[in-house]
PALO-44817 format. One record per atom (N, C-alpha, C): residue number from 1; residue in one letter; chain; atom name; x, y negated, z negated. Coordinates in steps of 0.2 Angstrom, whole numbers, always signed. Example, Ala and Ser with C-alpha at 12.3 -4.5 7.8 and 13.67 -1.06 7.14 Angstrom:
<nodes>
NODE   pos   code   unit   site    east   north      up
NODE     1      a      A      N     +66     +28     -39
NODE     1      a      A     CA     +62     +22     -39
NODE     1      a      A      C     +66     +16     -39
NODE     2      s      A      N     +64     +11     -35
NODE     2      s      A     CA     +68      +5     -36
NODE     2      s      A      C     +64      +0     -39
</nodes>
This chain:
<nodes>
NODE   pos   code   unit   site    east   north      up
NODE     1      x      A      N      +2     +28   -1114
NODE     1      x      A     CA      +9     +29   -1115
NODE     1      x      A      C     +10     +35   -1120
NODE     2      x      A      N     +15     +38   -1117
NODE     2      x      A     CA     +19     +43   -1123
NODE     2      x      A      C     +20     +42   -1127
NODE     3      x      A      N     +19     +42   -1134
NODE     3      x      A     CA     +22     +41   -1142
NODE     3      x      A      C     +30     +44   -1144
NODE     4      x      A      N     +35     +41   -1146
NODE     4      x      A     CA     +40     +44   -1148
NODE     4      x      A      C     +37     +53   -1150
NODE     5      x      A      N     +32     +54   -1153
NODE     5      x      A     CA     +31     +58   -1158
NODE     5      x      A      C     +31     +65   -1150
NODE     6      x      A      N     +24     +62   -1146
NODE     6      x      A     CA     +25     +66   -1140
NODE     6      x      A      C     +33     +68   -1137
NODE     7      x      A      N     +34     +61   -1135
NODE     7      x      A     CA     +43     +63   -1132
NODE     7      x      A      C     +48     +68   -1135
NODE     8      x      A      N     +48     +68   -1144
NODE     8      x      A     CA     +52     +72   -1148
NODE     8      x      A      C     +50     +80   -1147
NODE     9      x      A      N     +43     +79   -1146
NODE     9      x      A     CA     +39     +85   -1146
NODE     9      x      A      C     +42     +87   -1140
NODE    10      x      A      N     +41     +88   -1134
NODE    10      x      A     CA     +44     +90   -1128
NODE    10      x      A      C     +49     +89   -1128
NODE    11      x      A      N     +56     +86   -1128
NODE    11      x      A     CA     +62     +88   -1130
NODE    11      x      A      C     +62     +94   -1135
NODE    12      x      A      N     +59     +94   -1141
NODE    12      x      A     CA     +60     +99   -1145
NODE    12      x      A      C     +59    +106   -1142
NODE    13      x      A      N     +54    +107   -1138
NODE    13      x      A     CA     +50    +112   -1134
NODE    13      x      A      C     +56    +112   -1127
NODE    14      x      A      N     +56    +110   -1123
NODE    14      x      A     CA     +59    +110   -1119
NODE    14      x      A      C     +68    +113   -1122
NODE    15      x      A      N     +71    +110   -1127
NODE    15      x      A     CA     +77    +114   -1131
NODE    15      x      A      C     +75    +120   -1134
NODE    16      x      A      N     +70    +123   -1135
NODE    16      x      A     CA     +67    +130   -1138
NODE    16      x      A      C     +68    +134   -1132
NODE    17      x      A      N     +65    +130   -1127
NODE    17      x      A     CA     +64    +135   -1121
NODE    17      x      A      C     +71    +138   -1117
NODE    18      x      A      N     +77    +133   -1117
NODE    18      x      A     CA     +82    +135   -1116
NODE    18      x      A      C     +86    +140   -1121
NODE    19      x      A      N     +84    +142   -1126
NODE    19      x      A     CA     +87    +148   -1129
NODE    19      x      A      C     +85    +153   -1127
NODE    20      x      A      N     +90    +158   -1127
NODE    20      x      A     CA     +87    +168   -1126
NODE    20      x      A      C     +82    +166   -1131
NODE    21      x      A      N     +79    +174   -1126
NODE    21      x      A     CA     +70    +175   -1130
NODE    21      x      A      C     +71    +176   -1135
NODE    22      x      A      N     +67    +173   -1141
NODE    22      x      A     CA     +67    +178   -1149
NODE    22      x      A      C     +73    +173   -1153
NODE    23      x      A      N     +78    +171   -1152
NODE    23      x      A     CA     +83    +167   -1153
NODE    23      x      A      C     +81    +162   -1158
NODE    24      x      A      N     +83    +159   -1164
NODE    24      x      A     CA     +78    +155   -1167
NODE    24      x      A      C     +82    +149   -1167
NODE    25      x      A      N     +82    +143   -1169
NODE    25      x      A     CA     +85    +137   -1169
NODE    25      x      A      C     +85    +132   -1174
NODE    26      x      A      N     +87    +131   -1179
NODE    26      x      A     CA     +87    +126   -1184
NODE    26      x      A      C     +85    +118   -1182
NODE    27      x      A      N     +81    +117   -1189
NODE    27      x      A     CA     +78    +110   -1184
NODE    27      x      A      C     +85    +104   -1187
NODE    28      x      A      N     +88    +104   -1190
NODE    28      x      A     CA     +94    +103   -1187
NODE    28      x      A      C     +98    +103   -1181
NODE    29      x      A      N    +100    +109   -1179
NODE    29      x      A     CA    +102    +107   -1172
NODE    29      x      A      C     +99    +104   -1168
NODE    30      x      A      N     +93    +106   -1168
NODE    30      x      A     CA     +89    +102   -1161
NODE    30      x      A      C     +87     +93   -1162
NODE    31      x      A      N     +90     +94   -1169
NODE    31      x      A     CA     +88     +85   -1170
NODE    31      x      A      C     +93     +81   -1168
NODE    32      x      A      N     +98     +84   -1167
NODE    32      x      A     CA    +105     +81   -1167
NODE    32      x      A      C    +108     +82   -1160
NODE    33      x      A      N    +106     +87   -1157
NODE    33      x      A     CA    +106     +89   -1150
NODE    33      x      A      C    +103     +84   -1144
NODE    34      x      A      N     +98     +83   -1146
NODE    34      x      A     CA     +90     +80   -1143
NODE    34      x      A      C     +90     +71   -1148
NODE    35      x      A      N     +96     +70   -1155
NODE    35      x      A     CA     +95     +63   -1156
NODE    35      x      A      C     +88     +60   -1157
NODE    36      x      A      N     +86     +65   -1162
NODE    36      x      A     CA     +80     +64   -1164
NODE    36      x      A      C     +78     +63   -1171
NODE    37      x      A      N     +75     +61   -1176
NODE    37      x      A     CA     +75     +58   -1183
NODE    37      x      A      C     +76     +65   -1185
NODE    38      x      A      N     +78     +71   -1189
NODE    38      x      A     CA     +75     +77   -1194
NODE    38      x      A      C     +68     +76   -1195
NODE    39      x      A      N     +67     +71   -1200
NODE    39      x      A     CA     +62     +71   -1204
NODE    39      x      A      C     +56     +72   -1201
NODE    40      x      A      N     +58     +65   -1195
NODE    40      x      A     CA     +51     +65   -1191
NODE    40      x      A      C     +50     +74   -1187
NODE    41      x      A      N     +56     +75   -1185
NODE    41      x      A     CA     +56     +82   -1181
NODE    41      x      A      C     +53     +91   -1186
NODE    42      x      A      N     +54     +86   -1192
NODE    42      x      A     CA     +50     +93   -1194
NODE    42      x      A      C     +43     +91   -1195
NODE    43      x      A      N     +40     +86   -1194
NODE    43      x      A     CA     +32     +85   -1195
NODE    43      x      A      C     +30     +87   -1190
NODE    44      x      A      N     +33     +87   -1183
NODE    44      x      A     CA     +30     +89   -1177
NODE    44      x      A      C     +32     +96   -1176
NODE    45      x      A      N     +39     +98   -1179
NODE    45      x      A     CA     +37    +107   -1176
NODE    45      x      A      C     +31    +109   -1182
NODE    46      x      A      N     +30    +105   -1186
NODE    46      x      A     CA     +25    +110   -1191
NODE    46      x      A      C     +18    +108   -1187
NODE    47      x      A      N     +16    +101   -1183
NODE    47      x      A     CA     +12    +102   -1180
NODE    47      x      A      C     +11    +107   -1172
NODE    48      x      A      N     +18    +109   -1171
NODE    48      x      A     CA     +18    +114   -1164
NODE    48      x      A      C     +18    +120   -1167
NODE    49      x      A      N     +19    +122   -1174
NODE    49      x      A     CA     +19    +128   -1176
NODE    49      x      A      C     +10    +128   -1176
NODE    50      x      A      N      +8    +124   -1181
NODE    50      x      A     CA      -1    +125   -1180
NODE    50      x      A      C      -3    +125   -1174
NODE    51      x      A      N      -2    +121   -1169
NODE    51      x      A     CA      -5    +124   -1163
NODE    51      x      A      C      -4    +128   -1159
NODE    52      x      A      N      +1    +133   -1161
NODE    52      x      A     CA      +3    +139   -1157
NODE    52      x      A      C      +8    +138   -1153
NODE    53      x      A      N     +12    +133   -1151
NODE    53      x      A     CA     +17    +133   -1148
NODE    53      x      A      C     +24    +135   -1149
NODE    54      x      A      N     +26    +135   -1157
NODE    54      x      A     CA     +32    +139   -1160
NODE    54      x      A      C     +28    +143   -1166
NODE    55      x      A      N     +35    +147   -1167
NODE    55      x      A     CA     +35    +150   -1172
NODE    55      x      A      C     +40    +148   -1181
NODE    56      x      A      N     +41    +151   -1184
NODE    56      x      A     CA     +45    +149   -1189
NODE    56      x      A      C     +46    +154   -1193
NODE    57      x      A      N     +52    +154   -1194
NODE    57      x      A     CA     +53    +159   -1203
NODE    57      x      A      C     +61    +155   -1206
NODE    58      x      A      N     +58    +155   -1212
NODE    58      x      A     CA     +63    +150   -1217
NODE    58      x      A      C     +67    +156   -1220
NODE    59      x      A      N     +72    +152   -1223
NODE    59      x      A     CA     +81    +154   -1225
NODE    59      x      A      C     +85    +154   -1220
NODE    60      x      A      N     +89    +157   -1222
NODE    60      x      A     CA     +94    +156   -1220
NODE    60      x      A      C     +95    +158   -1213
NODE    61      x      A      N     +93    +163   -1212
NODE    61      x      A     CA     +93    +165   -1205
NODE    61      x      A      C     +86    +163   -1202
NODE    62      x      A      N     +82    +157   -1204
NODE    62      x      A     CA     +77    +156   -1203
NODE    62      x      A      C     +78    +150   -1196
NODE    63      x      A      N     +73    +145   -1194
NODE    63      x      A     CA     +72    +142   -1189
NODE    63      x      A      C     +66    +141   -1186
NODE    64      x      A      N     +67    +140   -1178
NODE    64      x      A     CA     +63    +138   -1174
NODE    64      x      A      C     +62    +143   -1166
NODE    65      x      A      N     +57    +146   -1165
NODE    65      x      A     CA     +56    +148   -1157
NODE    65      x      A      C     +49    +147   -1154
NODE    66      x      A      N     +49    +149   -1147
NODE    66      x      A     CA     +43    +147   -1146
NODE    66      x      A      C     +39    +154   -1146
NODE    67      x      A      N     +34    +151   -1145
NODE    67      x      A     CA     +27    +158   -1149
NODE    67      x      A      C     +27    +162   -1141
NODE    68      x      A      N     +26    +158   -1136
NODE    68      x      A     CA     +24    +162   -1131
NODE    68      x      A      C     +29    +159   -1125
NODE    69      x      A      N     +29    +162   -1120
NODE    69      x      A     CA     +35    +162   -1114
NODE    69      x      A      C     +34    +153   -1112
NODE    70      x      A      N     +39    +152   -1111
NODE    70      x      A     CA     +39    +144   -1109
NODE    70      x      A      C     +35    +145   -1102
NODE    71      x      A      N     +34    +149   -1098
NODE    71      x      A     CA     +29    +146   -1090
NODE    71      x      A      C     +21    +147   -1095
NODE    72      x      A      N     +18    +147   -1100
NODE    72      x      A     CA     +12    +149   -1103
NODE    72      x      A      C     +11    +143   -1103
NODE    73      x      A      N     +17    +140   -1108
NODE    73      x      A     CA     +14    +133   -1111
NODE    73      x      A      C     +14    +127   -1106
NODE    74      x      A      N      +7    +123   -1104
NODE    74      x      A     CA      +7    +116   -1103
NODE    74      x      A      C      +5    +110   -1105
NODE    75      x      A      N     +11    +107   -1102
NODE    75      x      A     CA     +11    +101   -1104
NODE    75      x      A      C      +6     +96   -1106
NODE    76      x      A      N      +2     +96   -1102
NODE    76      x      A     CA      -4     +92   -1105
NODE    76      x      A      C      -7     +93   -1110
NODE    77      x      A      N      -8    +101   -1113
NODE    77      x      A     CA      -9    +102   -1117
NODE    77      x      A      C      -6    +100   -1125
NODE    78      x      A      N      +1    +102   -1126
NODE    78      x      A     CA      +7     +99   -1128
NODE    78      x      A      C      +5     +90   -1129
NODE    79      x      A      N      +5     +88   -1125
NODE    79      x      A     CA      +3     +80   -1126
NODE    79      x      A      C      -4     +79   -1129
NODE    80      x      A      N      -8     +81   -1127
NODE    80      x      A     CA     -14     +82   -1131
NODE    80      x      A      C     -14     +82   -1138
NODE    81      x      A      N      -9     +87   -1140
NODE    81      x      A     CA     -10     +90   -1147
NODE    81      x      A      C      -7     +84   -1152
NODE    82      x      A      N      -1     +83   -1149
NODE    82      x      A     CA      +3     +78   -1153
NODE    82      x      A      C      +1     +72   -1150
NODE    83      x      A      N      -3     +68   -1145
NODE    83      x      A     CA      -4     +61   -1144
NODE    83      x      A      C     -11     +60   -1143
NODE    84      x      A      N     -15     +66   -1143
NODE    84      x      A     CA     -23     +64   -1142
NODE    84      x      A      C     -24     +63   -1133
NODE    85      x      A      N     -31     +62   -1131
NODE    85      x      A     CA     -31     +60   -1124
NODE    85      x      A      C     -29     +58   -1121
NODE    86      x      A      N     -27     +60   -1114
NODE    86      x      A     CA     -24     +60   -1110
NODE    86      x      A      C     -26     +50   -1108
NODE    87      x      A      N     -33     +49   -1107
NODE    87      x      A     CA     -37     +44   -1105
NODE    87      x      A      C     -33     +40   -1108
NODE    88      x      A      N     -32     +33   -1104
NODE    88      x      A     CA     -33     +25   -1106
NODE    88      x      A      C     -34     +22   -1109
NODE    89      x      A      N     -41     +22   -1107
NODE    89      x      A     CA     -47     +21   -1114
NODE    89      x      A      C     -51     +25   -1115
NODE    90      x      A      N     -53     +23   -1121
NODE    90      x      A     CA     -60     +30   -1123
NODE    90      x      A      C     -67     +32   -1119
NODE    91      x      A      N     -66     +28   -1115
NODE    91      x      A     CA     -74     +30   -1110
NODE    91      x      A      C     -72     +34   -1106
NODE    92      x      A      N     -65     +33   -1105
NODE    92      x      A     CA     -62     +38   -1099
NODE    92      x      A      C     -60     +45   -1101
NODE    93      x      A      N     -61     +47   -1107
NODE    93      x      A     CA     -58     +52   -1109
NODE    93      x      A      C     -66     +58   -1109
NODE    94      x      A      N     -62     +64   -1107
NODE    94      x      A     CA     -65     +69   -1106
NODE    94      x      A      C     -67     +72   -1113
NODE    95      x      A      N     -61     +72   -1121
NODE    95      x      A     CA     -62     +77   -1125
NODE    95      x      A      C     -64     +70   -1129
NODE    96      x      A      N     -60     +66   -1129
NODE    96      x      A     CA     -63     +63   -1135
NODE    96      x      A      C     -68     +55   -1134
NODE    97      x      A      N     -71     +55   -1129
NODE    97      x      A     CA     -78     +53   -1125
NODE    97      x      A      C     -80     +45   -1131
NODE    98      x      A      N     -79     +39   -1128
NODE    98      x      A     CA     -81     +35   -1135
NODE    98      x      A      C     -86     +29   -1129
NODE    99      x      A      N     -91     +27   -1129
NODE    99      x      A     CA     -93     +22   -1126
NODE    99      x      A      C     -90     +16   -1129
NODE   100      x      A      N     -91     +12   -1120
NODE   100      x      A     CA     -88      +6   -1123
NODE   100      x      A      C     -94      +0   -1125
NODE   101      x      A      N     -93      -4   -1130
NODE   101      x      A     CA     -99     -10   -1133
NODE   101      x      A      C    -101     -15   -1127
NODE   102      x      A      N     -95     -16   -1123
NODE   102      x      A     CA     -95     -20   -1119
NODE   102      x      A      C     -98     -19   -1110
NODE   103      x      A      N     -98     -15   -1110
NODE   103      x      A     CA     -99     -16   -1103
NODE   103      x      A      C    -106      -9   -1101
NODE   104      x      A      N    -107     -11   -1096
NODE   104      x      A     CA    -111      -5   -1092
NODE   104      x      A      C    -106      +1   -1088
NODE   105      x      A      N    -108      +4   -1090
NODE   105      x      A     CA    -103     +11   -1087
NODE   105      x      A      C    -104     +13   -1079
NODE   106      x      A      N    -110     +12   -1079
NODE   106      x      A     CA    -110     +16   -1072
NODE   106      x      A      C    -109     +11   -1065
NODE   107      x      A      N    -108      +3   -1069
NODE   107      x      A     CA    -104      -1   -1064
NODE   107      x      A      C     -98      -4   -1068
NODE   108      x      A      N     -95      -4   -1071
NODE   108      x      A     CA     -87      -4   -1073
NODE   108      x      A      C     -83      -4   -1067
NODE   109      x      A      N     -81      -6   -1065
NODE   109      x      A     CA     -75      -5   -1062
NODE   109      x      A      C     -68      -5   -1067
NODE   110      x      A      N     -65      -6   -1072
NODE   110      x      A     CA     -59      -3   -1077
NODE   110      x      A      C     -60      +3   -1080
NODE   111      x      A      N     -68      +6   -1080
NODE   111      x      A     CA     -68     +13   -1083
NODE   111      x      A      C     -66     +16   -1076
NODE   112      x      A      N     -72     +15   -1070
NODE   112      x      A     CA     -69     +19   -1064
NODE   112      x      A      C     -62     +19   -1062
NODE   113      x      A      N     -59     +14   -1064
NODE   113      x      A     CA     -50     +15   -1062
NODE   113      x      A      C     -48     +20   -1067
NODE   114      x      A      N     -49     +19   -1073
NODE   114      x      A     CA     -45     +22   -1079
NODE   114      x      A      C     -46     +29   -1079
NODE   115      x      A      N     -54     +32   -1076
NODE   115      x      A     CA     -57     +37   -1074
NODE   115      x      A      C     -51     +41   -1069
NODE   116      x      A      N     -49     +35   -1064
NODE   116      x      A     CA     -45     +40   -1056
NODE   116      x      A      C     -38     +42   -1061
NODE   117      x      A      N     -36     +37   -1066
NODE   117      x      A     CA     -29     +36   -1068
NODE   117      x      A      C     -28     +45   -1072
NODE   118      x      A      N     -32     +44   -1076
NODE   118      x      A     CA     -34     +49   -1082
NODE   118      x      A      C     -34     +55   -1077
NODE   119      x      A      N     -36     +58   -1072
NODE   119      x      A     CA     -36     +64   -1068
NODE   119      x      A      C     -28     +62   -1067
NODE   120      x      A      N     -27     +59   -1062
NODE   120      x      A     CA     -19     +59   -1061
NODE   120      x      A      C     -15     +61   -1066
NODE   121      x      A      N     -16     +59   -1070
NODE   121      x      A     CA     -12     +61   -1076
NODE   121      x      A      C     -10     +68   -1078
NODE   122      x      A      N     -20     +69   -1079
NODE   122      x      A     CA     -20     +78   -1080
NODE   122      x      A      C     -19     +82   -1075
NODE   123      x      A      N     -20     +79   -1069
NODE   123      x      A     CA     -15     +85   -1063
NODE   123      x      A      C      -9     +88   -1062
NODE   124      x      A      N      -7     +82   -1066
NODE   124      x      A     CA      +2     +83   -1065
NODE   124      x      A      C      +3     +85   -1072
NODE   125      x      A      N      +1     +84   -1079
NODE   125      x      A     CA      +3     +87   -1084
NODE   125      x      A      C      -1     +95   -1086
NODE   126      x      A      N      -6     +95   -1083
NODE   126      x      A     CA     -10    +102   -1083
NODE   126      x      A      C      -8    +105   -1080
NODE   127      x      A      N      -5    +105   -1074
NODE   127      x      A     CA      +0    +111   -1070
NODE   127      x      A      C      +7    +112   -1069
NODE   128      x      A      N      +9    +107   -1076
NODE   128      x      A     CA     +16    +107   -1075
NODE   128      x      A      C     +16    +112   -1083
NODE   129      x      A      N     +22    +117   -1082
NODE   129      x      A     CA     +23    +122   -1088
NODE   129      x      A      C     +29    +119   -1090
NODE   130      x      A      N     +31    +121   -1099
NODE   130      x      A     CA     +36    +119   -1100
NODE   130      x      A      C     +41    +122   -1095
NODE   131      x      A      N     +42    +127   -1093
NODE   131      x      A     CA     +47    +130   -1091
NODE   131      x      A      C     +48    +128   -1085
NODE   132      x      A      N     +43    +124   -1080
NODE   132      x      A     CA     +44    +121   -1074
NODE   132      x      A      C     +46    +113   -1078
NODE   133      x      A      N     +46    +112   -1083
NODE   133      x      A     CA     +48    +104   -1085
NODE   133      x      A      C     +55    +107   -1087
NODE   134      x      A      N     +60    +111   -1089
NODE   134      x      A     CA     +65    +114   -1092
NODE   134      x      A      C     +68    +113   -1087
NODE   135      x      A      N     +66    +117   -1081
NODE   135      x      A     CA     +70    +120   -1075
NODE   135      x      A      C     +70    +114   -1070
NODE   136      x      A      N     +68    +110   -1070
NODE   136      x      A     CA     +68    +105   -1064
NODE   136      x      A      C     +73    +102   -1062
NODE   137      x      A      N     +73    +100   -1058
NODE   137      x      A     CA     +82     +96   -1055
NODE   137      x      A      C     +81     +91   -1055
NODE   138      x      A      N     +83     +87   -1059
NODE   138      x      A     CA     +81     +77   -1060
NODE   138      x      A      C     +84     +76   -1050
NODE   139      x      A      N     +87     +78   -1048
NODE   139      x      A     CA     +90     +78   -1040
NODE   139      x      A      C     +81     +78   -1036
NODE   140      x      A      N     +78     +82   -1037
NODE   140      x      A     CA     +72     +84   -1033
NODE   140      x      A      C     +65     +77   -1034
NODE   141      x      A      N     +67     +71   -1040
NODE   141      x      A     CA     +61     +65   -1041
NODE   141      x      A      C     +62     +63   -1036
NODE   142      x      A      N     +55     +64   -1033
NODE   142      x      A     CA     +52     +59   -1026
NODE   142      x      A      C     +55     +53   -1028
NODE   143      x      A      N     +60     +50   -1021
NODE   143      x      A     CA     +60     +45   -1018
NODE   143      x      A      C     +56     +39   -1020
NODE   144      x      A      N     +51     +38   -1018
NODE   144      x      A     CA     +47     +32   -1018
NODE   144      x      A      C     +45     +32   -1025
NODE   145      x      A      N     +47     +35   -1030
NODE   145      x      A     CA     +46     +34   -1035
NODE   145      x      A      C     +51     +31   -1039
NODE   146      x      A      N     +56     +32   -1038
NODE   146      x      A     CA     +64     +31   -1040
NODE   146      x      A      C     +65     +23   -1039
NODE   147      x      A      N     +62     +21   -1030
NODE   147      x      A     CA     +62     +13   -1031
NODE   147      x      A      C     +58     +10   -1033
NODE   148      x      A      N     +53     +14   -1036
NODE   148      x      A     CA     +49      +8   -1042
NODE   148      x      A      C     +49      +7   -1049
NODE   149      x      A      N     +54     +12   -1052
NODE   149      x      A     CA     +59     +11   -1058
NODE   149      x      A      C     +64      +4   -1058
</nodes>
């Protein structure tokens, strides 16, 4: 499941990527814009700043933008940085790999579900760019997904 910490992240990125290029943004605005803690919102752009997702320059004319064009960055990636693996559980994860104490892997059936889940996940967040999560038309959410909300 997404962490607040994930969610404000993509809100904060997702409101960068609506500004003119170069444009810079106080984390101020985008906290109160987006209804989001400050405090906690500055801990995450300084983590989006280290991973290369924003930029910053402090005073007065100082702020927030993004480092590189919003169709570069994806999503999965972004969630990764700030929530860790995409996987379920840890047997199921590609980067951060943990065996389980309990069971045999190569018959599990909950690793091999969490295994199909974990791809799905990555399909859709590894080819989705922020700038195609910006521009989307909440009108366009599949159907059959809507009735199972």
């Amino acid at each position: 499941m997404l962490t607040k910490k994930g969610k404000y992240g993509l809100k904060a990125l997702v409101h960068l990527s609506g500004l003119p290029v170069g444009q810079l943004a106080f984390v101020n605005d985008i906290a109160v814009a987006n209804n989001i803690p400050k405090k906690f919102l500055d801990a995450i752009l300084g983590e989006l700043r280290n991973a290369g997702f924003v930029q910053s320059r402090k005073g007065k004319e100082g702020g927030y933008r993004l480092a590189r064009p919003a169709s570069e960055i994806k999503i999965g990636h972004v969630v990764r940085v700030l929530d860790g693996p995409l996987a379920p559980i840890p047997c199921a994860s590609r980067t951060q790999y943990q065996r389980c104490e309990d069971c045999d892997e190569a018959t599990c059936q909950v690793r091999h579900m969490m295994l199909e889940v974990r791809q799905a996940v990555a399909e859709v967040l590894d080819n989705r760019s922020l700038a195609a999560m910006r521009d989307a038309d909440n009108d366009d959410f599949p159907v059959e997904l809507t009735s199972q909300i």
